[in-house]
N, C-alpha and C positions, 0 to 999 in steps of 0.2 A: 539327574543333576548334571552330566556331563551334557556337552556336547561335540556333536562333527557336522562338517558338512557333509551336505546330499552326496552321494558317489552311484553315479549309475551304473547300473553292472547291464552288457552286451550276452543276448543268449546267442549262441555258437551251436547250432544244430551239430552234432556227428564229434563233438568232440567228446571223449571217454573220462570221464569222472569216477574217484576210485573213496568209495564210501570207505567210514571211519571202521564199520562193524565189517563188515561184510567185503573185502576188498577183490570183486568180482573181474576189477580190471586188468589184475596180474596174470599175466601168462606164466606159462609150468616152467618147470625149472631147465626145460630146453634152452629155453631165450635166453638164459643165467648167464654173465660173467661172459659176453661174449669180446674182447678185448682181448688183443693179443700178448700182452700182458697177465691176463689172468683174472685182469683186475675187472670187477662192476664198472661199465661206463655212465657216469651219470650226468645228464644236463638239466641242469638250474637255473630256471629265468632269471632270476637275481640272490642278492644278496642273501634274504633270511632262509632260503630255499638250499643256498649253496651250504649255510653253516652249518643246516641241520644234520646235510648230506654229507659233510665232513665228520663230525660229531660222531654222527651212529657209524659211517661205513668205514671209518677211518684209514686202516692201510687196504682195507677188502676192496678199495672203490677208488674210480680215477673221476673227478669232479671237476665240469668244465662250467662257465656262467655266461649264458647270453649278454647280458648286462655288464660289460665290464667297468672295472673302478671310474669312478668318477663323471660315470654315464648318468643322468637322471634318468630310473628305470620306465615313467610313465610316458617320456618319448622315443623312449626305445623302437629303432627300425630293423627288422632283420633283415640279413644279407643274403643272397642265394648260398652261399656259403654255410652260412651257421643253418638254413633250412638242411639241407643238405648235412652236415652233421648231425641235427638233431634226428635226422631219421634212421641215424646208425647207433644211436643212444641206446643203449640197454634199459635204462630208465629215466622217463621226464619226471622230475618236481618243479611246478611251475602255481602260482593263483589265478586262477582265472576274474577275468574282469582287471583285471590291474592293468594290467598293457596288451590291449588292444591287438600288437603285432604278432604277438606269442601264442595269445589263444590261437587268433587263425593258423599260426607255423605248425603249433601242436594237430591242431585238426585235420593239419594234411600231412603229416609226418609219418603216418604211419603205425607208430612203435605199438608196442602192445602193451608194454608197465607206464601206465601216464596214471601220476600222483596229483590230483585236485586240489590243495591245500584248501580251497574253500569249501571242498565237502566233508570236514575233520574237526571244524569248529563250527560255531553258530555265528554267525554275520548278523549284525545289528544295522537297522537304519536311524541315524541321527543328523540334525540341524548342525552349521555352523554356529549358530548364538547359544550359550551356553545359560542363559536366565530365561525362567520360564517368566512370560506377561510382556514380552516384547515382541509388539507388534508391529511389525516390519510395514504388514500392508499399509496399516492406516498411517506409519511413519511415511508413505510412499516410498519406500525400498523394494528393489529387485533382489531379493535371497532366493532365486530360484537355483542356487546352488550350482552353474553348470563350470566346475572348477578347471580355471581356462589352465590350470599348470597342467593338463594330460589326462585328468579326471574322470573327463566325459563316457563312462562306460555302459551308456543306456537307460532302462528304466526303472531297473527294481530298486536302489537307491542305496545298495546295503555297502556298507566302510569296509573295506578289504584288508586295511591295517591290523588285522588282529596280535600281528609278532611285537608287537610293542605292548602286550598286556601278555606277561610272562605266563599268568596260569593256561591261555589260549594257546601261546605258544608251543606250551606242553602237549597241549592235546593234539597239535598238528605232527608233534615230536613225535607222539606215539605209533600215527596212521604212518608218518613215512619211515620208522623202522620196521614196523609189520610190513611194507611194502618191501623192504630191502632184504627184510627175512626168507620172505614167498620168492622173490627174485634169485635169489643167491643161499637156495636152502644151504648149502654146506659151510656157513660162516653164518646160520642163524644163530648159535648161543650168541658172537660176537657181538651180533649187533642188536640182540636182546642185553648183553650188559652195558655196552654203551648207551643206549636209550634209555636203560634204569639210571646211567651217571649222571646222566642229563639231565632228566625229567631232578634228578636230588637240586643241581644247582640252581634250575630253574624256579623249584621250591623255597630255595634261602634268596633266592633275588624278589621273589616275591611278597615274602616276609621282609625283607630289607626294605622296600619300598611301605608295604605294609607301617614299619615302627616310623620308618623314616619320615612319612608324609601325614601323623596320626594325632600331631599340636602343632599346627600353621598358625602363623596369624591372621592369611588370607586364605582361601580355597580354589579363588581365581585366576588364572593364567591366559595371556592374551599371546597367540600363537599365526603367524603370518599363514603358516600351513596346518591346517586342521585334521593334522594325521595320527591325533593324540585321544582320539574319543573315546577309545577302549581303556587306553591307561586311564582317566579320568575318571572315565564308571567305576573301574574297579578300586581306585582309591579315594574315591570322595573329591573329587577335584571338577569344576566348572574349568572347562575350554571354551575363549574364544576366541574364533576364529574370524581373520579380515576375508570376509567372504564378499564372491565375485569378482578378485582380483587376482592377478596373475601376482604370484611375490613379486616381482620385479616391476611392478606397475604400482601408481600411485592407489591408495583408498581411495574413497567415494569419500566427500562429505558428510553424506547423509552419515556412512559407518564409522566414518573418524570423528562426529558427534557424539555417536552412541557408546563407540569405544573410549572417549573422554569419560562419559558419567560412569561407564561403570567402573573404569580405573580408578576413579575419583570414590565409588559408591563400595566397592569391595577392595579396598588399597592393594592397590595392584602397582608393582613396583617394576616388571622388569615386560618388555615384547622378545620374544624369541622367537629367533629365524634359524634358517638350517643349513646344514655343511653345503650341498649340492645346489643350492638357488643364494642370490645375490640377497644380501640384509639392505635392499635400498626401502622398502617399505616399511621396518621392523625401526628403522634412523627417522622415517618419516614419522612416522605413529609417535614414535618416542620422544623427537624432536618439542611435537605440535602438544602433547602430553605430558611433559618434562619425566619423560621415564628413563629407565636405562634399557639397554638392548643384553641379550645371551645366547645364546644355541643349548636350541632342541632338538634333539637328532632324529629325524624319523628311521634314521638305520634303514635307508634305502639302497645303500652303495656307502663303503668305504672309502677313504682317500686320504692321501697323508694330513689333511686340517681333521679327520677324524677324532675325537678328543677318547680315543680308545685303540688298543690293535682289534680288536674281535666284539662281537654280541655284548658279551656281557660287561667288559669295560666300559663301552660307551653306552649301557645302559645307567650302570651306576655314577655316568659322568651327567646323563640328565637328569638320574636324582639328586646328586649335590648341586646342579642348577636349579630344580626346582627347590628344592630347599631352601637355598637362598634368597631363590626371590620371593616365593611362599611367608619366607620369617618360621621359619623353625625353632618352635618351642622348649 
């Protein structure tokens, strides 16, 4: 029922993947805590990566983020610099496929604890259009999905967004506390209880959306950025997405057509854009469609328009948008 756009994912020869079960990539507890401090150095390619590493490592761990506020993380360029930090990392958490720049920093970095987050959950591939019987071809549309916002990750096509479907999230929660545990054995209870904290809240945010989203009047949501496909599978919700456009560039015709009827066809009330990219599309759409506009946070990066301080604020800040514009029963 849901959908996403295509997101191609870049294989990266030589870079070290640290499975969910099995976390073969951590070095012995030599490597540990090497900080002058005391403390776990830990680098974050962004944002969901940094929180989780805050979460479980809490005071055990010094947490830096390649991605700083306000940066959109899929054009992220790394600097010799932060190369250069990150190979004195104690430990990387980073997604692979997501930003392009990072994989390759990672793959030449060095370090020995490098956390996958893509290898902890299961990666799904989905469409931008979120209704099944729409036929692009014979519409003559180009949906070959290559999303000009930084997107472009290759061929396997699988959405990287999973931190925005809280049970996924969990399950990356668990690989990189295990990760932090084998890293820094003599603070494993620690951050064996902070990962139970976690995984608990992550469970009531889940159920929250769960009740929250469970009598809509509608089920469809029209999203500038299509970085919602996992929240949508997991609660019953059609995404879609203005695909082949940069947010900040005008639709296509053809797709501000299609996105007409089925605004019109599944009353669909609101387009949401997001804190990091300009609502100049989301005005447009909405303009041509007499809808209203809102944000939907892909929780890419933080920043003071954040409608949240942390994760889970401005998680339950896009459930009471969706809510709203859904028509909650």
């Amino acid at each position: 029922m849901n959908v996403r756009r295509l997101i191609p994912a870049t294989a990266l020869a030589g870079t070290v993947a640290l499975g969910a079960a099995a976390l073969t990539a951590c070095s012995g507890p030599a490597d540990a805590a090497g900080g002058k401090d005391g403390k776990l150095d830990v680098t974050a390619s962004f944002y969901p990566m940094q929180f989780l590493a805050e979460q479980i490592g809490k005071d055990h761990v010094k947490v830096d983020t390649l991605t700083k506020p306000g940066v959109e993380p899929h054009d992220l360029e790394i600097t010799p610099k932060q190369t250069a930090q990150l190979g004195e990392a104690d430990v990387v958490l980073y997604l692979k496929n997501l930003q392009p720049a990072v994989d390759k920093a990672v793959a030449q970095s060095g370090v020995k604890n490098i956390v996958d987050a893509a290898t902890l959950t299961k990666l799904e591939v989905h469409s931008a259009a979120g209704h099944e019987g729409h036929d692009h071809a014979a519409e003559g549309e180009d949906h070959s999905h290559d999303h000009d916002h930084g997107h472009d990750h290759g061929g396997s096509g699988e959405d990287p967004h999973v931190w925005l479907d809280p049970t996924k999230y969990a399950e990356i929660a668990k690989g990189v506390g295990a990760a932090l545990e084998k890293a820094d054995p003599d603070h494993a209870a620690d951050y064996k209880k902070n990962t139970e904290d976690l995984l608990t809240k992550l469970t009531a945010l889940d159920t929250e959306f769960k009740d929250g989203l469970k009598n809509t009047a509608s089920k469809t949501f029209i999203t500038t950025h299509s970085a919602f496909g996992y929240l949508a599978e997991r609660y019953g919700l059609d995404q879609e997405g203005i695909s082949g456009v940069d947010p900040e560039s005008e639709p296509s015709p053809a797709r501000m057509k299609e996105l007409q009827a089925v605004a019109k066809k599944d009353n669909v009330s609101t387009v949401f854009f997001e804190t990091l990219a300009s609502d100049k599309t989301a005005k447009t759409l909405a303009r041509d469609t007499g809808l209203k506009t809102d944000v939907l946070d892909p929780l890419e990066g933080m920043t003071d328009k954040s409608q949240g301080a942390d994760y889970f604020e401005v998680m339950r800040s896009n459930l009471k948008n969706l809510q709203k514009a859904l028509g909650t029963k």
